[in-house]
N, C-alpha and C positions, 0 to 999 in steps of 0.2 A: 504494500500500500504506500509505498514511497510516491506515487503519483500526487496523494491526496494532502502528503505530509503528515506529520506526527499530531497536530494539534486536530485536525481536520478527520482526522482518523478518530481520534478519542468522540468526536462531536459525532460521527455517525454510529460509534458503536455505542455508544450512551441513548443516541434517536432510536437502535434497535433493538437495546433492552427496556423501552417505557411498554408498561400496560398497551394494549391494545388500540384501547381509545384515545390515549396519549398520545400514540403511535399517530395515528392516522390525525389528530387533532392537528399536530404539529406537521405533519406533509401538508395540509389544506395552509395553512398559515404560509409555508414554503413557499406554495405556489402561488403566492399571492405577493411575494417578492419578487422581484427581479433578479436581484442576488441569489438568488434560491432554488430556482429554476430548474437546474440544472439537474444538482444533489434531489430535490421534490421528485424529480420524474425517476432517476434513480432508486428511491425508497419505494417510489409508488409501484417500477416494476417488482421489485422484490415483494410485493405484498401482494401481487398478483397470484403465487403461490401460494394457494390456500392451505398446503398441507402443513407450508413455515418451514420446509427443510430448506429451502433456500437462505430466510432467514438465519437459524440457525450457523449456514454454513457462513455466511458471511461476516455473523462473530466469531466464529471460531478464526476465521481468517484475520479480521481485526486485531484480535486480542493475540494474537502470535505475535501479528506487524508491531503489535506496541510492547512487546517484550524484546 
Protein backbone atom coordinates (compact mmCIF):
# COMPACT_ATOMS: atom_id res chain seq x y z
CA UNK A 1 0.00 0.00 0.00
CA UNK A 2 2.86 2.37 -0.49
CA UNK A 3 0.66 3.88 -3.28
CA UNK A 4 -1.67 5.28 -0.67
CA UNK A 5 1.15 6.14 1.82
CA UNK A 6 1.26 5.34 5.59
CA UNK A 7 -1.20 7.92 6.81
CA UNK A 8 -3.79 7.26 4.12
CA UNK A 9 -3.43 3.61 4.60
CA UNK A 10 -4.25 3.89 8.51
CA UNK A 11 -7.43 6.34 7.24
CA UNK A 12 -8.82 3.46 5.13
CA UNK A 13 -8.20 0.67 7.33
CA UNK A 14 -9.82 2.51 10.21
CA UNK A 15 -13.09 3.42 7.34
CA UNK A 16 -13.08 -0.60 7.12
CA UNK A 17 -13.33 -1.50 10.45
CA UNK A 18 -16.56 1.09 11.41
CA UNK A 19 -19.82 -0.69 12.01
CA UNK A 20 -21.80 -1.07 9.14
CA UNK A 21 -23.80 1.87 9.16
CA UNK A 22 -20.75 3.93 9.94
CA UNK A 23 -19.21 2.32 7.01
CA UNK A 24 -21.59 3.37 4.50
CA UNK A 25 -22.58 6.68 6.52
CA UNK A 26 -19.00 7.87 5.81
CA UNK A 27 -18.73 6.69 1.89
CA UNK A 28 -22.13 8.81 1.39
CA UNK A 29 -20.30 11.83 3.14
CA UNK A 30 -17.01 10.97 0.78
CA UNK A 31 -18.82 11.36 -2.02
CA UNK A 32 -20.03 14.36 -1.41
CA UNK A 33 -16.56 15.76 -1.49
CA UNK A 34 -14.42 16.22 -4.01
CA UNK A 35 -11.58 15.33 -2.21
CA UNK A 36 -13.09 12.08 -1.70
CA UNK A 37 -14.20 10.89 -4.67
CA UNK A 38 -11.95 8.81 -5.52
CA UNK A 39 -11.08 6.78 -2.14
CA UNK A 40 -15.68 6.82 -1.98
CA UNK A 41 -15.83 4.95 -5.10
CA UNK A 42 -13.17 2.60 -3.83
CA UNK A 43 -14.94 1.69 -0.55
CA UNK A 44 -18.02 1.68 -2.30
CA UNK A 45 -16.72 -1.14 -4.77
CA UNK A 46 -15.44 -3.02 -2.00
CA UNK A 47 -18.90 -3.14 -0.21
CA UNK A 48 -20.39 -4.34 -3.21
CA UNK A 49 -19.33 -7.80 -1.90
CA UNK A 50 -21.87 -8.61 0.04
CA UNK A 51 -20.23 -11.77 1.44
CA UNK A 52 -17.33 -8.86 3.09
CA UNK A 53 -14.53 -11.29 2.09
CA UNK A 54 -13.29 -8.80 0.06
CA UNK A 55 -13.46 -6.44 2.92
CA UNK A 56 -11.98 -8.49 5.10
CA UNK A 57 -9.09 -9.19 2.67
CA UNK A 58 -8.29 -5.69 2.40
CA UNK A 59 -7.52 -5.34 6.04
CA UNK A 60 -5.70 -7.99 6.26
CA UNK A 61 -3.78 -6.30 3.52
CA UNK A 62 -3.77 -2.91 5.39
CA UNK A 63 -2.80 -3.99 8.49
CA UNK A 64 0.42 -5.98 7.06
CA UNK A 65 1.29 -2.44 4.98
CA UNK A 66 1.24 -0.67 8.24
CA UNK A 67 3.42 -3.06 10.09
Amino acid sequence: MKLLGRENTRILLDVLELPDDERWSFISRMYARDDGQALAEILADIEEDLSGRMRERMKAGLRTALN
